[in-house]
PDB file of N, CA, C and O in Angstrom:
ATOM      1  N   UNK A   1       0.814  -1.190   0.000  1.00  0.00           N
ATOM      2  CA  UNK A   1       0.000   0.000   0.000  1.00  0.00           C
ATOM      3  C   UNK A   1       0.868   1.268   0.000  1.00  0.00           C
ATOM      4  O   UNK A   1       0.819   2.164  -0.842  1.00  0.00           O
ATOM      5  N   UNK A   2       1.724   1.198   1.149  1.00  0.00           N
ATOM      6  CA  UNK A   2       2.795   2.493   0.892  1.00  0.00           C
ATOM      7  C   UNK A   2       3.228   3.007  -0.745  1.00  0.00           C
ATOM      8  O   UNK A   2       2.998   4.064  -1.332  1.00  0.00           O
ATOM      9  N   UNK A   3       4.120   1.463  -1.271  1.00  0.00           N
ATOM     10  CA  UNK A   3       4.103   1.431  -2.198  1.00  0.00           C
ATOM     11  C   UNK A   3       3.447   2.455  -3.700  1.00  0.00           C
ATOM     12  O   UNK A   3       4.149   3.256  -4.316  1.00  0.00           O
ATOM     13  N   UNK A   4       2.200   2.197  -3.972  1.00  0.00           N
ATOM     14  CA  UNK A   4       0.636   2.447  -4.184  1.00  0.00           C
ATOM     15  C   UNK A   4       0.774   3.972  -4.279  1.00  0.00           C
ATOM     16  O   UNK A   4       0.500   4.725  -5.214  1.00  0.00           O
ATOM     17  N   UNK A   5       1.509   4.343  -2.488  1.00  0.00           N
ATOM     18  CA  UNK A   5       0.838   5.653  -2.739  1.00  0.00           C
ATOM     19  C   UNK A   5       1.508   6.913  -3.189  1.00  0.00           C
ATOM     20  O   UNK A   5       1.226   8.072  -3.494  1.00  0.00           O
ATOM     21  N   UNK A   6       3.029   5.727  -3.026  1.00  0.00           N
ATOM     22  CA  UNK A   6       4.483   6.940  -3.410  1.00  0.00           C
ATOM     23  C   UNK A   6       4.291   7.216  -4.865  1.00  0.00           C
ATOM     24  O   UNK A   6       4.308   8.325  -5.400  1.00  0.00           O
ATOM     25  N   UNK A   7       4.044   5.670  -5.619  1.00  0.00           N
ATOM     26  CA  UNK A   7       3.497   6.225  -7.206  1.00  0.00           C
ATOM     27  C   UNK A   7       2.601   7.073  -7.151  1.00  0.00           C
ATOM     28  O   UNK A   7       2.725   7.947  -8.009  1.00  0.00           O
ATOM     29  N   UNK A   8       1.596   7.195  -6.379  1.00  0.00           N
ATOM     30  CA  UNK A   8       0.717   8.304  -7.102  1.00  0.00           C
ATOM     31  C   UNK A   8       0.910   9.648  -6.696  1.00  0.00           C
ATOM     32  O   UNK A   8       0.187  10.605  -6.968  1.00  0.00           O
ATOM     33  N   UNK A   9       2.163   9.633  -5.883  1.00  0.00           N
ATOM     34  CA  UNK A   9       2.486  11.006  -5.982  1.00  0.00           C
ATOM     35  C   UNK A   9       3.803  11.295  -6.750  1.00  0.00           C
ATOM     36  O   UNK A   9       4.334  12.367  -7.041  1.00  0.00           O
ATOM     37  N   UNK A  10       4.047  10.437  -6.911  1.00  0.00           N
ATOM     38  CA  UNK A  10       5.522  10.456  -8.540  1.00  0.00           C
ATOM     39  C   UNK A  10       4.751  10.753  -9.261  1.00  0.00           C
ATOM     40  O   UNK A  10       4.931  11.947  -9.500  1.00  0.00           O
ATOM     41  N   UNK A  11       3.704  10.277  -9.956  1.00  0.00           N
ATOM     42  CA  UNK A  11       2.730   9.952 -10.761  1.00  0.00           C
ATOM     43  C   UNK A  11       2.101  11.863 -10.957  1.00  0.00           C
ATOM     44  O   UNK A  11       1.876  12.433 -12.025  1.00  0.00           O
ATOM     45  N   UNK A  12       1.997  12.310  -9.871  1.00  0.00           N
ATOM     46  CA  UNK A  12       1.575  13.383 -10.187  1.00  0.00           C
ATOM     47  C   UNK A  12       2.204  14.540 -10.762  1.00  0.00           C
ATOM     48  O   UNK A  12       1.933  15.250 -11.730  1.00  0.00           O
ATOM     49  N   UNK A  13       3.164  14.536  -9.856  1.00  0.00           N
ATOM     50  CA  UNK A  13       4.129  15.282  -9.862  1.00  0.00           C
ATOM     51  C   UNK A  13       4.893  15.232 -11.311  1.00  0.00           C
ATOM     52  O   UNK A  13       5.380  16.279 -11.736  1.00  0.00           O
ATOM     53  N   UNK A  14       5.012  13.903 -12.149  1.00  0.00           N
ATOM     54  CA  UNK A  14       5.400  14.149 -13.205  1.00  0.00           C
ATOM     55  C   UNK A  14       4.251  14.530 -14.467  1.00  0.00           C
ATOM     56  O   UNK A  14       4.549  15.028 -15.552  1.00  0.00           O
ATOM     57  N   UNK A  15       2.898  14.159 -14.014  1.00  0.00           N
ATOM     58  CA  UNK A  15       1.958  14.915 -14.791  1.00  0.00           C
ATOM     59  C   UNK A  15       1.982  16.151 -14.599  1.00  0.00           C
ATOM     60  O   UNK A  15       2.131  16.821 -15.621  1.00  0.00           O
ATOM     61  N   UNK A  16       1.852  16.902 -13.289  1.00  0.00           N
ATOM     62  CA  UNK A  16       1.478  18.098 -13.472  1.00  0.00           C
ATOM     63  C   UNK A  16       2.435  18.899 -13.197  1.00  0.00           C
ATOM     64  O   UNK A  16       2.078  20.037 -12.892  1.00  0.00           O
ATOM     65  N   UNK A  17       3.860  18.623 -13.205  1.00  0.00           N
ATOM     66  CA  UNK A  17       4.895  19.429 -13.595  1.00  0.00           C
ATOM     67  C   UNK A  17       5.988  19.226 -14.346  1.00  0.00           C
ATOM     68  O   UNK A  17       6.613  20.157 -14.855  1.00  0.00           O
ATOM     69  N   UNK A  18       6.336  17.864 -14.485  1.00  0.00           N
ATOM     70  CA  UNK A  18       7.080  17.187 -15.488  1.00  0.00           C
ATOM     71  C   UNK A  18       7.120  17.838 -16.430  1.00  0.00           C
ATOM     72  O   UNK A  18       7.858  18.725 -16.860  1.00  0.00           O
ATOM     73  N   UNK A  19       5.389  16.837 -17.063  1.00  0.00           N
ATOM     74  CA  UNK A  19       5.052  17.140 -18.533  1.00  0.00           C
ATOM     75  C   UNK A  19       4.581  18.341 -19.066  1.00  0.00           C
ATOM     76  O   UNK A  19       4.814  18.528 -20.261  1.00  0.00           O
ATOM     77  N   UNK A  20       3.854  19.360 -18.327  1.00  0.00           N
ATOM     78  CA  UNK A  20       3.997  21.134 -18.759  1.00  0.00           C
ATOM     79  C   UNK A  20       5.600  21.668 -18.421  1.00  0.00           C
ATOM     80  O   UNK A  20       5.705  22.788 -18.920  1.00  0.00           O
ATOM     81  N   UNK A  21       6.548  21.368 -17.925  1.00  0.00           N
ATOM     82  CA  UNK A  21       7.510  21.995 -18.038  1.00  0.00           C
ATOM     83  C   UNK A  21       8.373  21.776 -19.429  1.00  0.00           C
ATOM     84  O   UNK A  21       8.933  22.626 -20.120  1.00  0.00           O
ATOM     85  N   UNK A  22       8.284  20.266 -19.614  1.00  0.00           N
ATOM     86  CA  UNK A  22       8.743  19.767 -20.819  1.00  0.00           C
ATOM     87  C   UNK A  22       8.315  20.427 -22.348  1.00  0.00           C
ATOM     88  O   UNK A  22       9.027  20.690 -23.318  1.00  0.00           O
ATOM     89  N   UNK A  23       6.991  20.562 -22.153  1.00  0.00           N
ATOM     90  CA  UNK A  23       6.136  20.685 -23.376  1.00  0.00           C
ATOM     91  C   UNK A  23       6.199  22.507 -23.360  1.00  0.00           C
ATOM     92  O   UNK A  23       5.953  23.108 -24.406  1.00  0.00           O
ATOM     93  N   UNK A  24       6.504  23.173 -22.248  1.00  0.00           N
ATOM     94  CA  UNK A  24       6.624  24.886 -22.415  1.00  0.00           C
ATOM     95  C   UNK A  24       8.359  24.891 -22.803  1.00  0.00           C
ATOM     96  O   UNK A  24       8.694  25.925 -23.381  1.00  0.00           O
ATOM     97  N   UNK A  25       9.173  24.166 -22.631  1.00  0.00           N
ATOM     98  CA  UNK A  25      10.371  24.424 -23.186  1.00  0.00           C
ATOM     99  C   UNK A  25      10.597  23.860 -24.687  1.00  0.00           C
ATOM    100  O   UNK A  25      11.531  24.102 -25.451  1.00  0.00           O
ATOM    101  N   UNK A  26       9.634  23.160 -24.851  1.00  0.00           N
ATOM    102  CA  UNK A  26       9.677  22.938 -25.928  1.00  0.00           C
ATOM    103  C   UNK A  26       9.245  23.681 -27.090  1.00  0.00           C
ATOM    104  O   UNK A  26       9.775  23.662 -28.201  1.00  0.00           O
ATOM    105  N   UNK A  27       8.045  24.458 -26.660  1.00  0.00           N
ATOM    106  CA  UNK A  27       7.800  25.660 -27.798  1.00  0.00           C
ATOM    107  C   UNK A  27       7.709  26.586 -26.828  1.00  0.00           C
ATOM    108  O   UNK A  27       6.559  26.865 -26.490  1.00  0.00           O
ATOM    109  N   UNK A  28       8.794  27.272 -26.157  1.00  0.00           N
ATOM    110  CA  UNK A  28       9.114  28.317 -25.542  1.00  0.00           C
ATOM    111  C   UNK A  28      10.110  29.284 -26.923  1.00  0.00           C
ATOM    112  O   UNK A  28       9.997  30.467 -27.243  1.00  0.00           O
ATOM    113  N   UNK A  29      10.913  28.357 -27.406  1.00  0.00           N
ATOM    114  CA  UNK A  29      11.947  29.157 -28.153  1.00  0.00           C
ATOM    115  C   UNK A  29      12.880  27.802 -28.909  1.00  0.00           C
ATOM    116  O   UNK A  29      12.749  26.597 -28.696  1.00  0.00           O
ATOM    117  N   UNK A  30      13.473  28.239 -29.486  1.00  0.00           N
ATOM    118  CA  UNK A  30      14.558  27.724 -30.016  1.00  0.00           C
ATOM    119  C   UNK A  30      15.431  27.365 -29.059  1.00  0.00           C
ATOM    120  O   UNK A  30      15.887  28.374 -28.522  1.00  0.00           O
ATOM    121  N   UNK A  31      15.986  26.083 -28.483  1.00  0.00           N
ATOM    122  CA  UNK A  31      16.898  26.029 -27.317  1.00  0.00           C
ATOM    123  C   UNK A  31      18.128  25.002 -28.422  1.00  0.00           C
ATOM    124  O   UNK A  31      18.191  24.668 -29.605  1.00  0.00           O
ATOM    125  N   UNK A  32      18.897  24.827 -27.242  1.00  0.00           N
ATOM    126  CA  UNK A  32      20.616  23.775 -27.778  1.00  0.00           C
ATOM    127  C   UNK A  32      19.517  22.405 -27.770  1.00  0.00           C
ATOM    128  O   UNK A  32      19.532  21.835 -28.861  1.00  0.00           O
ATOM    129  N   UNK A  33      19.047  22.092 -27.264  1.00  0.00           N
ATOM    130  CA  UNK A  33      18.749  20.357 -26.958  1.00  0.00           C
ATOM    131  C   UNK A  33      16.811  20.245 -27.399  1.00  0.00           C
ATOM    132  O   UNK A  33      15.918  19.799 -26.678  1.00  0.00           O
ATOM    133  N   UNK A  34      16.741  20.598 -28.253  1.00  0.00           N
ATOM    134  CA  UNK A  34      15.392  20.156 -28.541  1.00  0.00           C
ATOM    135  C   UNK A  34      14.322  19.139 -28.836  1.00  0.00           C
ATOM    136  O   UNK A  34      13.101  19.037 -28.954  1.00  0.00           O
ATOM    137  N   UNK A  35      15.598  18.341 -28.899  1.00  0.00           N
ATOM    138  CA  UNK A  35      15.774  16.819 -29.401  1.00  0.00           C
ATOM    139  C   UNK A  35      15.379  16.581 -27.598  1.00  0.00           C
ATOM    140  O   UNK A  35      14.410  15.830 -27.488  1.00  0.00           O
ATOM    141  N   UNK A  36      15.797  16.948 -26.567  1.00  0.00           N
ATOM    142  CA  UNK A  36      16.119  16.481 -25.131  1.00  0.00           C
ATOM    143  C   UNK A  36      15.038  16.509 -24.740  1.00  0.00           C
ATOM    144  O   UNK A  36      14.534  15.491 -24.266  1.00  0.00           O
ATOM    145  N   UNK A  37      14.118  18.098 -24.848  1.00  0.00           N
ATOM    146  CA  UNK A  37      13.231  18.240 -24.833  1.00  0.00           C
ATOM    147  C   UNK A  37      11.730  17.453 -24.818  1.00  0.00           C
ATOM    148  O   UNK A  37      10.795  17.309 -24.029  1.00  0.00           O
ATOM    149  N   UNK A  38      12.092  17.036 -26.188  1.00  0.00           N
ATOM    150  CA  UNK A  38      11.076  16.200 -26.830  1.00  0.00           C
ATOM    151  C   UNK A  38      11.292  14.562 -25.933  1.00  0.00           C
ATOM    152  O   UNK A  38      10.265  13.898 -26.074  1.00  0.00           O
ATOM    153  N   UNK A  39      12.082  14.018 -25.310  1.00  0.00           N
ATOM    154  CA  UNK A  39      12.527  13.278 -24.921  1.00  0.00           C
ATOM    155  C   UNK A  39      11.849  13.402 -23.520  1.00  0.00           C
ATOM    156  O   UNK A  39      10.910  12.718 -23.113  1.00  0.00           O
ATOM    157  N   UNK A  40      12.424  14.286 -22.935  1.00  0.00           N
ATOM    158  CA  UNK A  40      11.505  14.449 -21.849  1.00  0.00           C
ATOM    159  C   UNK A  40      10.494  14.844 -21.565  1.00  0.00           C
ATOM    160  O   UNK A  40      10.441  15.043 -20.351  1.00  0.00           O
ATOM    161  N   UNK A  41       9.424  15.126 -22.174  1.00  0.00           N
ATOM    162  CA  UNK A  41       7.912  15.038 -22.627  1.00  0.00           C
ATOM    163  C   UNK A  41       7.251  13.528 -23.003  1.00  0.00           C
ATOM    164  O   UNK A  41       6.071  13.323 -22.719  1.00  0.00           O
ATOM    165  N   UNK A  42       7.784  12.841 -23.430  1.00  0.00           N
ATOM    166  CA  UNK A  42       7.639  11.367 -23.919  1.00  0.00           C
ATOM    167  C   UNK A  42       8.102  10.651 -22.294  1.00  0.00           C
ATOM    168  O   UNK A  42       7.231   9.900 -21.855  1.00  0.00           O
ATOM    169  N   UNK A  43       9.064  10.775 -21.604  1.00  0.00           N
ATOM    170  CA  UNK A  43       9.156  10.029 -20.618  1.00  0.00           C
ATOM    171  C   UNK A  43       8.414  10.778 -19.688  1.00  0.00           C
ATOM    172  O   UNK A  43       8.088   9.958 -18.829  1.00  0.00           O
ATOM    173  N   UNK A  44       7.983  11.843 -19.392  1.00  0.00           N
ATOM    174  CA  UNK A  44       7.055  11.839 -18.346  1.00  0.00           C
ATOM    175  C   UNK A  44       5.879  11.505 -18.502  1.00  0.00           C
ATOM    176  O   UNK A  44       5.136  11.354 -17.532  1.00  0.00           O
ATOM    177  N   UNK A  45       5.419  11.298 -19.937  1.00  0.00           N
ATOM    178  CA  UNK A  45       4.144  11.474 -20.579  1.00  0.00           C
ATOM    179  C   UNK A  45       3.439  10.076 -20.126  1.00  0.00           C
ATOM    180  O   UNK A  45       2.336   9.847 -19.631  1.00  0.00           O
ATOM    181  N   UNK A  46       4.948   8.910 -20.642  1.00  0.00           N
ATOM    182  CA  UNK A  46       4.861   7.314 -20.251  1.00  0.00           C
ATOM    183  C   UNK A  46       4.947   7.312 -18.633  1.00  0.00           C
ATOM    184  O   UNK A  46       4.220   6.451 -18.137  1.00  0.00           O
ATOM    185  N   UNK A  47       5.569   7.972 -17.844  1.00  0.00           N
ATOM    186  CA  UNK A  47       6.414   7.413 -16.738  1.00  0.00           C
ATOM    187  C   UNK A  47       5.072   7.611 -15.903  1.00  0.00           C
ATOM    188  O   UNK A  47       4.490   6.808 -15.174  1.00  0.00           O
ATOM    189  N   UNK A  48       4.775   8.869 -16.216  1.00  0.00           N
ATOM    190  CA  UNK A  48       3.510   9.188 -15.185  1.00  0.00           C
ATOM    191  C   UNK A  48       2.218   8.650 -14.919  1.00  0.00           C
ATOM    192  O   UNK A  48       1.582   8.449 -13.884  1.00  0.00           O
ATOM    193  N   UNK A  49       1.904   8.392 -16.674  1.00  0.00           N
ATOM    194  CA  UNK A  49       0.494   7.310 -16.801  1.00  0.00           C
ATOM    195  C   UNK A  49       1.094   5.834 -16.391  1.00  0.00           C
ATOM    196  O   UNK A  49       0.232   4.963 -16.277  1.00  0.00           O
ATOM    197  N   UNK A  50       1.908   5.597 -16.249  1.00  0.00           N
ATOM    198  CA  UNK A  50       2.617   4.040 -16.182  1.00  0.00           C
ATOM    199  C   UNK A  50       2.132   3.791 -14.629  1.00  0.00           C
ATOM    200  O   UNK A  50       1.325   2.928 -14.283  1.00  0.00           O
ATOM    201  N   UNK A  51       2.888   4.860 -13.649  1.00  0.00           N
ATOM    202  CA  UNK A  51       2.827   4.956 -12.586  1.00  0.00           C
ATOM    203  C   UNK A  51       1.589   5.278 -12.350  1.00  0.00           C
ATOM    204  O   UNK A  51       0.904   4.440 -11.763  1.00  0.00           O
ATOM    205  N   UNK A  52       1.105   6.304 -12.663  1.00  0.00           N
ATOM    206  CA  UNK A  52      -0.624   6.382 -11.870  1.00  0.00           C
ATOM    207  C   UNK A  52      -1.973   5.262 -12.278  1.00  0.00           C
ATOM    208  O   UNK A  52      -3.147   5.316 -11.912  1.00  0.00           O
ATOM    209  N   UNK A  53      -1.386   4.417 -13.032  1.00  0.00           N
ATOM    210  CA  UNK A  53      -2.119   3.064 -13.116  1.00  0.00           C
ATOM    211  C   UNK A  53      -1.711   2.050 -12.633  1.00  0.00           C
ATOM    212  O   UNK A  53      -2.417   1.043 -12.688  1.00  0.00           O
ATOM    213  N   UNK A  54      -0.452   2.022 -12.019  1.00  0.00           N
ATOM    214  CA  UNK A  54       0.273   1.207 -11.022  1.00  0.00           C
ATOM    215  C   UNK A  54      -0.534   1.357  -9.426  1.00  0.00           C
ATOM    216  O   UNK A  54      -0.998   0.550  -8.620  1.00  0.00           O
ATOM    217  N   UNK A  55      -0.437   2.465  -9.476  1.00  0.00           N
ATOM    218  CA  UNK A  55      -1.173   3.201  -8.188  1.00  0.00           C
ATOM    219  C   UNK A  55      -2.648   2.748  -8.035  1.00  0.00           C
ATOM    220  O   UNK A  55      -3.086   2.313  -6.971  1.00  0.00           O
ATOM    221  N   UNK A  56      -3.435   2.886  -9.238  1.00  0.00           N
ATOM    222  CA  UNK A  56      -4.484   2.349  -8.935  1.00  0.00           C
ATOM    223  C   UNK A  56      -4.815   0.922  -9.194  1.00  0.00           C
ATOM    224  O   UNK A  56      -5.625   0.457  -8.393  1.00  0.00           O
ATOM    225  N   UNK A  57      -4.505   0.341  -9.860  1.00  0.00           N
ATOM    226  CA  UNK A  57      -4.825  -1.137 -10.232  1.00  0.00           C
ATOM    227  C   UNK A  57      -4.089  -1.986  -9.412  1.00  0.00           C
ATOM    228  O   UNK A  57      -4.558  -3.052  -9.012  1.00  0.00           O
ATOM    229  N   UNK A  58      -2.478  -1.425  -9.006  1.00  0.00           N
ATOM    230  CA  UNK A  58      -1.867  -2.769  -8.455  1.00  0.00           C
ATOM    231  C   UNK A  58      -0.953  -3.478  -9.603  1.00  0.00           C
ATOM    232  O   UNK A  58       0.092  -4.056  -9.308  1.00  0.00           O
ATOM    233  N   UNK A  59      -1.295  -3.410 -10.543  1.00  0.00           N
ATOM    234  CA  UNK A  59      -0.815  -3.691 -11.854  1.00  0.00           C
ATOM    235  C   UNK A  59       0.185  -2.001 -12.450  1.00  0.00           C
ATOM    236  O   UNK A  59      -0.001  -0.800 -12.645  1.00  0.00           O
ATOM    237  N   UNK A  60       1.616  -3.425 -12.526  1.00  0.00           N
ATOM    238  CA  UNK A  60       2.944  -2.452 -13.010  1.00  0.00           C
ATOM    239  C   UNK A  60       3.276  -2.770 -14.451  1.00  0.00           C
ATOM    240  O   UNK A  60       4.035  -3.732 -14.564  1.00  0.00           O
ATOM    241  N   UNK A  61       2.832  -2.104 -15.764  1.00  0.00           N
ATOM    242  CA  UNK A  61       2.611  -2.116 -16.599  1.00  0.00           C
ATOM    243  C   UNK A  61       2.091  -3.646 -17.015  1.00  0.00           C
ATOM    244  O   UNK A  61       2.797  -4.529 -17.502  1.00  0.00           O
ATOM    245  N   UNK A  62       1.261  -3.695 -16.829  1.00  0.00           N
ATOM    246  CA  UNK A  62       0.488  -5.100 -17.156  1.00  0.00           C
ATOM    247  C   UNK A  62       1.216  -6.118 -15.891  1.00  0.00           C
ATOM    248  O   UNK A  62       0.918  -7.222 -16.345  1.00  0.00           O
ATOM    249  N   UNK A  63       1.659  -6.281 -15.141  1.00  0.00           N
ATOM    250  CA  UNK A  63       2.569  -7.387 -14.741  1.00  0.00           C
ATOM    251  C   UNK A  63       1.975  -7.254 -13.372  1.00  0.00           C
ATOM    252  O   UNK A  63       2.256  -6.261 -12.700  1.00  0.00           O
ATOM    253  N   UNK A  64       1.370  -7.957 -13.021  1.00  0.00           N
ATOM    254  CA  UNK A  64       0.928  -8.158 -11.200  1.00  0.00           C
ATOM    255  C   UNK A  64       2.106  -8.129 -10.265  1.00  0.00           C
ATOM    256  O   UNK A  64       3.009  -8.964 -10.310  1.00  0.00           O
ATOM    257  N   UNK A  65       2.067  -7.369  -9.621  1.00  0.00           N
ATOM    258  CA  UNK A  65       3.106  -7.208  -8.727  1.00  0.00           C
ATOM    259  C   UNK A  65       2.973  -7.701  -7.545  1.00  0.00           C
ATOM    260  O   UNK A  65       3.878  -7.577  -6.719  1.00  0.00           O
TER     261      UNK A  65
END
């Protein structure tokens, strides 16, 4: 249960600041690493829904834990 609940606050935290920080640097401007950018928008995008369905189901990407 602890478990459960640390994902769903990873889980959040990379939804609701992760992935808008990622996605405003990304069309903020022209930066050096845009490529990085885009990279890290895609892993919070996965990491966060991965985790906040871990959180609720119990199930870690399909795999019973």
């Amino acid at each position: 249960m602890v478990f459960r609940v640390l994902a769903g606050i990873i889980a959040a935290f990379l939804l609701l600041i992760g992935l808008p920080i990622a996605v405003y640097r990304l069309f903020a401007g022209p930066g050096e690493s845009c490529l990085w950018d885009v990279f890290m928008a895609i892993c919070s995008f996965y990491a966060g829904f991965g985790l906040a369905g871990g959180a609720r189901t119990g199930r870690w990407y399909n795999v019973r834990a």
